[in-house]
N, C-alpha and C positions, 0 to 999 in steps of 0.2 A: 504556507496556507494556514491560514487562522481555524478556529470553530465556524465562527459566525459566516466565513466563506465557502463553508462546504455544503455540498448538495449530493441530495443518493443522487445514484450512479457516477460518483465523480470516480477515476480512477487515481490512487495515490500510490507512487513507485515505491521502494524503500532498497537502499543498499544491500549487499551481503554481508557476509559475518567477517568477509576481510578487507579490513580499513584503510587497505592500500587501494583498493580496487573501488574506482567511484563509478560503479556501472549496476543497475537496476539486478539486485538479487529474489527479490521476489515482488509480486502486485497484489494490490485490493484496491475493491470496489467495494463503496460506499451504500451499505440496504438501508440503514434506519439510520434515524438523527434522535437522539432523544433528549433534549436540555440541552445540558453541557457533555453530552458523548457522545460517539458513535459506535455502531456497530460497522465489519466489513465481512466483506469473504475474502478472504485469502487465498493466492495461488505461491505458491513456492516452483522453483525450478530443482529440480535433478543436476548435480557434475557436470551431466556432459548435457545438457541443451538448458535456455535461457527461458527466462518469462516472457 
């Protein structure tokens, strides 16, 4: 996904912290766009349950 292609509310996954594992470690969603940044809110997962 580019800048230019994002929209609030878009939801953007991100890996975990182990590089072996290519499976969704935590999410955000996209509140504000501003120029060239965004802001998100963040969710993380706990060990033992997923985002």
């Amino acid at each position: 996904m580019t800048l230019k292609d994002a929209q609030v509310g878009d939801l953007i996954l991100f890996t975990g912290t182990n590089p072996n594992v290519q499976k969704p470690g935590y999410a955000g969603i996209i509140s504000k766009i501003n120029n060239d940044s965004i802001t998100l809110v963040r969710s993380s997962s706990s060990k033992s349950t997923s985002a």
